[in-house]
C-alpha positions as MATLAB code, in Angstrom:
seq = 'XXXXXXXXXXXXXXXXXXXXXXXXXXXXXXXXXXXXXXXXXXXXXXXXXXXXXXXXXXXXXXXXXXXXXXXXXXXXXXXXXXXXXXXXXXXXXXXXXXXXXXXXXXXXXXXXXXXXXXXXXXXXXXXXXXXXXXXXXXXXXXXXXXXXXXXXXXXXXXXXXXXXXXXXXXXXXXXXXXXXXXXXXXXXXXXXXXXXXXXXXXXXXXXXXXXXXXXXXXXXXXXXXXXXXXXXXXXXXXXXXXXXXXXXXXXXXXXXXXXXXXXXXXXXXXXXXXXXXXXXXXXXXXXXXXXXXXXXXXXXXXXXXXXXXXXXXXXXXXXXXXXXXXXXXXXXXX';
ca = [
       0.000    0.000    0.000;
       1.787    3.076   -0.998;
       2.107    6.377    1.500;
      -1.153    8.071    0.308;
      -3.424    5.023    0.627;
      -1.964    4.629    4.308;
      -2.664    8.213    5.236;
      -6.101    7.468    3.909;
      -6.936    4.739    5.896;
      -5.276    5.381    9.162;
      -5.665    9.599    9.265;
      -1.695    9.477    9.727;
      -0.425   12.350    7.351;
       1.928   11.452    4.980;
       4.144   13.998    6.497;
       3.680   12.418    9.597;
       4.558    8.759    8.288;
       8.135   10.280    6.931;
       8.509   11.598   10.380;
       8.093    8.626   12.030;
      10.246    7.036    9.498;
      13.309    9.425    9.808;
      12.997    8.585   13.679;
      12.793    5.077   12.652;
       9.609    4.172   14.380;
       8.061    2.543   11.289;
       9.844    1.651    7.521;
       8.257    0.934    4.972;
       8.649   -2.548    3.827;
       9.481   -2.361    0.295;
       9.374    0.024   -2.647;
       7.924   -0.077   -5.488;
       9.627   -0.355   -9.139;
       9.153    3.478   -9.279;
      11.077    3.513   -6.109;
       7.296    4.396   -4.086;
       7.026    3.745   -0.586;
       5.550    0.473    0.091;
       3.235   -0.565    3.369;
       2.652   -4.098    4.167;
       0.401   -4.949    6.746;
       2.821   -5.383    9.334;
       3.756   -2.262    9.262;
       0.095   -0.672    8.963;
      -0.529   -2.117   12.340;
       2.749   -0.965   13.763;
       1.133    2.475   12.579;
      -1.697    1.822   14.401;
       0.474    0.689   17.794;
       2.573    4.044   17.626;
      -0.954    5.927   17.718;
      -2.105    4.407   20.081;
       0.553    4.934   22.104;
       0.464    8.792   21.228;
      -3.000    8.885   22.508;
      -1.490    8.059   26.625;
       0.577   10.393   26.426;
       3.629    8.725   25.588;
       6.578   10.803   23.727;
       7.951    9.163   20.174;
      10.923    7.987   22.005;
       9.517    6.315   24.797;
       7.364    4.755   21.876;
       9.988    3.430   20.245;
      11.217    1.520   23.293;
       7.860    0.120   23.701;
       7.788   -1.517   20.548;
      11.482   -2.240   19.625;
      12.877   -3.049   23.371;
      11.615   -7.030   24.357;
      12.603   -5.773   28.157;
      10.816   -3.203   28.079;
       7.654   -3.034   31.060;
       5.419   -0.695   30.990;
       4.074   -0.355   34.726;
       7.053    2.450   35.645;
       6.102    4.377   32.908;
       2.767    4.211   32.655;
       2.667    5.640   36.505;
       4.836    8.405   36.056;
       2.604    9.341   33.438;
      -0.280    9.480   35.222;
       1.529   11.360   38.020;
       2.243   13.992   34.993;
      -1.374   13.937   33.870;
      -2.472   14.735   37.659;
       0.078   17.832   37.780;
      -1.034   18.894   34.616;
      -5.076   18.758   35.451;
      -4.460   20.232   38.889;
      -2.410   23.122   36.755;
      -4.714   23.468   34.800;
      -7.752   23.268   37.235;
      -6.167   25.859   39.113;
      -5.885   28.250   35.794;
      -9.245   27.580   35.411;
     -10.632   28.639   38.510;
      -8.563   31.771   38.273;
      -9.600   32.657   34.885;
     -13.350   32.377   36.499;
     -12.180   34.172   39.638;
     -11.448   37.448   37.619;
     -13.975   37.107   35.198;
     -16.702   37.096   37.996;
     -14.944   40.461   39.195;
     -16.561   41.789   35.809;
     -13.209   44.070   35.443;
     -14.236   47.481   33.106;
     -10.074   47.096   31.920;
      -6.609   45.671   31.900;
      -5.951   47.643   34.981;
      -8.727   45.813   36.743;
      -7.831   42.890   35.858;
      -3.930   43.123   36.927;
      -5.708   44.370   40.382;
      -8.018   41.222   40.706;
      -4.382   39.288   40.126;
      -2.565   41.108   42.040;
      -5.062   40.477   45.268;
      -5.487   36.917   44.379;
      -2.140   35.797   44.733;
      -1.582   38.508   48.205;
      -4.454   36.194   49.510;
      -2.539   33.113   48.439;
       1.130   34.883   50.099;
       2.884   32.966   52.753;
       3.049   36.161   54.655;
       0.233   36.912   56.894;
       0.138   40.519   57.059;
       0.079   40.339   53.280;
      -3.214   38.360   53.279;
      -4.509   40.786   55.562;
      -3.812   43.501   53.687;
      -5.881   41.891   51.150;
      -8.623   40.992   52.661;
      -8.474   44.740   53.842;
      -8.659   46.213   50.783;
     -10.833   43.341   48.784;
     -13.715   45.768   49.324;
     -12.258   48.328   46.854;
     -13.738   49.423   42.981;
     -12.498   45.751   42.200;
     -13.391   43.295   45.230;
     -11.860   39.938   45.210;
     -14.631   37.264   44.019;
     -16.564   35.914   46.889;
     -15.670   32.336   46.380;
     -11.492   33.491   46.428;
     -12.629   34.968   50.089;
     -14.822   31.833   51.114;
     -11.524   29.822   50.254;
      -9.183   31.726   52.072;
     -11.031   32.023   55.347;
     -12.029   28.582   55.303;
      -7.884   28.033   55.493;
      -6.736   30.803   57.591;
      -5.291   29.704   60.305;
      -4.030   33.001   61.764;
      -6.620   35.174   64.072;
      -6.124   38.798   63.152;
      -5.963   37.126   59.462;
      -9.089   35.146   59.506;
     -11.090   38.245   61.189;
     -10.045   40.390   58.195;
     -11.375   37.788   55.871;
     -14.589   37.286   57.319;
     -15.204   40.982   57.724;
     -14.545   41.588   53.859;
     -16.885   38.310   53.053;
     -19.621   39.995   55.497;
     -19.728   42.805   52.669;
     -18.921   40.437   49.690;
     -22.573   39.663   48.334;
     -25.390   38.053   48.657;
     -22.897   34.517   47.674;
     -21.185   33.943   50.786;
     -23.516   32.293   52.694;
     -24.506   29.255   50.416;
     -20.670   29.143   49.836;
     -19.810   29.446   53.226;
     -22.421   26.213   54.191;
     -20.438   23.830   51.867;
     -17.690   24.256   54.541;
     -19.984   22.700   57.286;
     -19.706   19.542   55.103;
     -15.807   19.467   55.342;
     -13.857   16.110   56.443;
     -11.421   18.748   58.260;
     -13.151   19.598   61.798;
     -10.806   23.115   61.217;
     -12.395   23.837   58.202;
     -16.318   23.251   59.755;
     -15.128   25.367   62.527;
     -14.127   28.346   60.184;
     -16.688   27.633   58.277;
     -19.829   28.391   61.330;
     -17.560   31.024   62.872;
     -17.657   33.374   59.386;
     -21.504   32.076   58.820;
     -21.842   33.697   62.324;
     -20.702   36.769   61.025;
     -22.412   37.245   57.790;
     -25.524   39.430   57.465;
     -29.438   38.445   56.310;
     -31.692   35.414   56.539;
     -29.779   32.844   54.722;
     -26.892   32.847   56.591;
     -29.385   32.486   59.814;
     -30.852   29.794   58.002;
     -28.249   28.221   57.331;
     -27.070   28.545   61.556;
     -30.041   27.429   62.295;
     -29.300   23.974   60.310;
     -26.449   23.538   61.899;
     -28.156   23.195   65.644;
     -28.614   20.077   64.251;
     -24.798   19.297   63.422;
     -23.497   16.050   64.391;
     -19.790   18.243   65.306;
     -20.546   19.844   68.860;
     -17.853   22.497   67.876;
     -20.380   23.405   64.928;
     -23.217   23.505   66.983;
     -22.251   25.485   69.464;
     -20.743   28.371   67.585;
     -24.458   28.409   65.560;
     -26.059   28.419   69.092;
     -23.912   31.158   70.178;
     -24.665   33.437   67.389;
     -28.346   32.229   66.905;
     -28.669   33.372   70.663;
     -27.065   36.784   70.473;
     -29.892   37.507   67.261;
     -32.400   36.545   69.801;
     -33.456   33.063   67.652;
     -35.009   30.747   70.386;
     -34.859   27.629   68.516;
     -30.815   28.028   70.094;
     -32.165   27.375   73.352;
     -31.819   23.557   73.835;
     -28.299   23.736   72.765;
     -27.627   26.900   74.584;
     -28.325   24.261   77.516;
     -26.075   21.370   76.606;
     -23.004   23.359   76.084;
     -23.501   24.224   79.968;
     -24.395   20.803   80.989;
     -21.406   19.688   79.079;
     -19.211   22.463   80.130;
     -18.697   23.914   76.356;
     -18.352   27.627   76.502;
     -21.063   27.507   79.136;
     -20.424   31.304   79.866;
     -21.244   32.450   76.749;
     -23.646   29.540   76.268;
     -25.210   30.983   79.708;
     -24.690   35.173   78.283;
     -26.966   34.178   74.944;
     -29.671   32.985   77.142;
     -29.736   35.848   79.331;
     -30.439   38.054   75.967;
     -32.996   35.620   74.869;
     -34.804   36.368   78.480;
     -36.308   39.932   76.616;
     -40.151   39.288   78.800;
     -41.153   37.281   81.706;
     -42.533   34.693   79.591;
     -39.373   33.633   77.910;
     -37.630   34.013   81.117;
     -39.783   31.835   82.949;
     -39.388   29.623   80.072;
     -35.800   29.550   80.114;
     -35.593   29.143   84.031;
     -37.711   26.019   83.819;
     -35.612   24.263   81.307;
     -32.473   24.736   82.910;
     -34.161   24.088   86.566;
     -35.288   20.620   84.824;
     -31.769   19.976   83.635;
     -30.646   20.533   87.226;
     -33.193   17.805   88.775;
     -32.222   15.127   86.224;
     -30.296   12.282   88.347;
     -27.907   12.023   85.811;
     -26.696   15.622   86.043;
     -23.391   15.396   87.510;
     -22.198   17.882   90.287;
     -19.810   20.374   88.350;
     -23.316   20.603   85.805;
     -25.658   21.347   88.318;
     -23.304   24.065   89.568;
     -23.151   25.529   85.724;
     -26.821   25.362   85.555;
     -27.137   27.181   89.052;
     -24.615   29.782   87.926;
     -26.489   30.234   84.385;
     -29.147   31.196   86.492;
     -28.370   34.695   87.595;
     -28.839   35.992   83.766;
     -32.511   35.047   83.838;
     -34.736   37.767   85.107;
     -38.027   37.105   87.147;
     -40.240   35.922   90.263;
     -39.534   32.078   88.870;
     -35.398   32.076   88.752;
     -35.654   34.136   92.392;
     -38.322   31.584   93.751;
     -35.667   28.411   92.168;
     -32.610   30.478   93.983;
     -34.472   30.399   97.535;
     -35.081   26.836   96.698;
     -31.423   25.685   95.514;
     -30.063   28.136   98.648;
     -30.845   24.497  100.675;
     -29.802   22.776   98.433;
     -27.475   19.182   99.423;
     -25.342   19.949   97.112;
     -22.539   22.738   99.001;
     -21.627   24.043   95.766;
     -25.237   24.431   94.542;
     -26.593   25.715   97.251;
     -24.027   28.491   98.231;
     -24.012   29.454   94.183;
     -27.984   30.032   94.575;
     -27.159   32.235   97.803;
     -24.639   34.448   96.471;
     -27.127   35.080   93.376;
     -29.831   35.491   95.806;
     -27.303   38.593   97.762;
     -26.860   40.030   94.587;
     -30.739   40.322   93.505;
     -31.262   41.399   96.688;
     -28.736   44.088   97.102;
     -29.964   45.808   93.296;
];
């Protein structure tokens, strides 16, 4: 078959074919009287094995050692090049995401768009003042996109750093919050953690909503931070886990602070004395909880938490009881 027919069939260009044939990947068998290139079907199918070949990713001279080399086994190289095709998607992944990054910016020029760079890869710095700069100034006439920010504070792991983020995604957009939930979902209990604590900080009713999912968080840490914030909006539904982090000894001062600003009338106070009164006369409430519970007491207004104080003042337990009567001086001495 001469070189024209092969191209044909097997969408190899002939210019192709005499490259492969000056590397010496594939000759052509014969010639013919004219002194034509000649295929047989041997080397047809070698054709076919060198594209193939071409098609994982394999360079013309690791080709030829395929095919020419008896020795040869494939398993080394076939794993380095799928460690090259991982490198090469996450390059490219990453290109990808910051090609979207600064096209959601919606920059009016080149100059914008050398800005939305320029803060992107601050945010990415090693150096921690330099991502706080950034985050500072993300709220400019080009703000970093809102998923860049919901990134970077969901791996912050410096304070002043992560406050700066989550103070420029508070005035990102109306995008933050749904982004911000996906982070409750994290295998990394650090990232879940970020994740509530900047949810606690974002304005409007989705991000509320979303809080007010996460009561029912199987990660305590998650739950607690959405009870904490859920409280200090006044949301009652933080109640009942306003009350375990006390029982359990989890931030039970500020669990025991939100409740006092949900007691805003008599009947929520009442309310909110009874349920931690019942928590007290459990049996299974250990010592060092019913002494939390007395304590959480003194933020709850009313005749009901003075009437339980009077009560607990006698109480068998020492602690308990001389809790309730130092609460008890205090109410009396306002």
């Amino acid at each position: 078959m001469l070189i024209g027919e092969v191209a044909r069939r097997s969408g190899v260009s002939a210019r192709m074919l005499r490259h492969y044939e000056s590397l010496g990947l594939v000759r052509p068998s014969g010639r013919t009287g004219s002194g034509y290139r000649e295929y047989s079907g041997d080397d047809i199918r070698r054709i076919f094995h060198i594209e193939s070949l071409r098609s994982l990713g394999l360079s013309l001279r690791e080709i030829g050692r395929a095919l020419d080399d008896p020795g040869f086994t494939p398993s080394s190289l076939v794993e380095g090049l799928v460690r090259q095709t991982r490198e090469r998607i996450a390059a490219e992944t990453e290109l990808l995401t910051r090609l979207r990054r600064i096209h959601a910016a919606e920059p009016a020029d080149w100059e914008d768009v050398l800005q939305v760079v320029a803060l992107l890869q601050a945010l990415a710095s090693k150096s921690a003042d330099a991502r706080q700069r950034a985050a500072l100034s993300s709220a400019g006439e080009v703000p970093v996109p809102v998923e860049a920010l919901v990134e970077a504070v969901l791996s912050e792991t410096e304070p002043n750093v992560a406050g700066a983020l989550r103070w420029a995604l508070a005035r990102s957009g109306d995008r933050g919050p749904a982004l911000l939930a996906e982070g409750l979902i994290s295998p990394s209990a650090a990232v879940r953690e970020r994740a509530v604590r900047s949810l606690a900080e974002m304005p409007g009713d989705e991000a509320t909503a979303h809080l007010r999912a996460a009561l029912a968080h199987p990660d305590a840490v998650v739950r607690g931070h959405a009870a904490l914030a859920l409280g200090a909006w006044g949301v009652a539904d933080a109640v009942p886990t306003l009350v375990d982090m006390i029982v359990e000894g989890r931030n039970d001062t500020d669990a025991a602070d939100a409740l006092s600003v949900l007691a805003s009338d008599t009947a929520t106070a009442d309310g909110l004395a009874n349920r931690l009164l019942d928590r007290l006369a459990r049996p299974t409430t250990e010592a060092p909880a019913r002494g939390r519970l007395t304590q959480a007491l003194a933020g709850i207004p009313g005749t009901r938490t003075y009437d339980a104080l009077v009560e607990l003042s006698n109480d068998s337990d020492r602690a308990v009881a001389l809790t309730a009567a130092y609460l008890l001086h205090l109410r009396d001495a306002r």
